[in-house]
N, C-alpha and C positions, 0 to 999 in steps of 0.2 A: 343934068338928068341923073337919078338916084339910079342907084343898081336894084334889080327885083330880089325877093327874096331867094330866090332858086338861085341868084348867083353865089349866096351866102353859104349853102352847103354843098360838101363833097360826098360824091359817092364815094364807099370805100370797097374793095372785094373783102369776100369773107376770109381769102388768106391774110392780108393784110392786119385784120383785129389779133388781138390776142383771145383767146378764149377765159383768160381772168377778166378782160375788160366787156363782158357782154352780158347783161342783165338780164335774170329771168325776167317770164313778164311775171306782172302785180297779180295777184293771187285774188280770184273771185270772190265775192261775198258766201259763198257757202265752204268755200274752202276756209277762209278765213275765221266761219265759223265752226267748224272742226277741228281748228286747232286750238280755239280757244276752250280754259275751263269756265263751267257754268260757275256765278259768284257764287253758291253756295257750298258749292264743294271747298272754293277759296277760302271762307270766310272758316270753315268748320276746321280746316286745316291749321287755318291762323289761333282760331279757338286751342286747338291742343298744343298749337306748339308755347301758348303762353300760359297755360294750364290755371293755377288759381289769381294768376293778376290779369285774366281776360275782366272787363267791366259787367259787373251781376246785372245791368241792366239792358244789356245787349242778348237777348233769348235768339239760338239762334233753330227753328223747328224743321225738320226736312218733310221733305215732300213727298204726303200719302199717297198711293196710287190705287186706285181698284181691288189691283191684286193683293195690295195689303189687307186690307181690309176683308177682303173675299165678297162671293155673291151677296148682295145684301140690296133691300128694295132701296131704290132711289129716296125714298121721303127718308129714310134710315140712314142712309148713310150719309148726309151732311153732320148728325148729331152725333155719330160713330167718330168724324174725325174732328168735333171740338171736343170730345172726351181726349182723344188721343195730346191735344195741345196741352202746353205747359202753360200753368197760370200762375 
């Protein structure tokens, strides 16, 4: 007869561990995404730090917001941010 799985592990008290051996727990997906940076900050980063050998063909354009642009009627300001694009 096999042993069940409960006989495979030990309970331990929590005197017993060491507090170096006890692992947070894994970090949620929203948390996970706070610590992350967005790639374009990366990427713009990576841009100056290689300054004229980044590749001329890599454009890299950030991202307009509303506020940039300011009040502006809707039909307007799609046209307002391909002005704003590098060509």
């Amino acid at each position: 007869m096999r042993p069940s799985i409960a006989r495979f592990f030990k309970i331990l008290p929590m005197s017993a561990v060491k507090p170096s051996e006890v692992l947070p727990p894994p970090l949620t997906k929203q948390e996970e995404k706070m610590l992350k940076k967005p790639l374009l900050k990366v990427l713009m980063e990576r841009q100056k730090e290689q300054g004229d050998s980044w590749p001329k063909n890599l454009r890299i354009e950030p991202h307009v917001t509303r506020k940039a642009i300011g009040k502006v009627h809707p039909s307007i300001r799609s046209e307002m941010k391909e002005l704003l694009r590098e060509k």
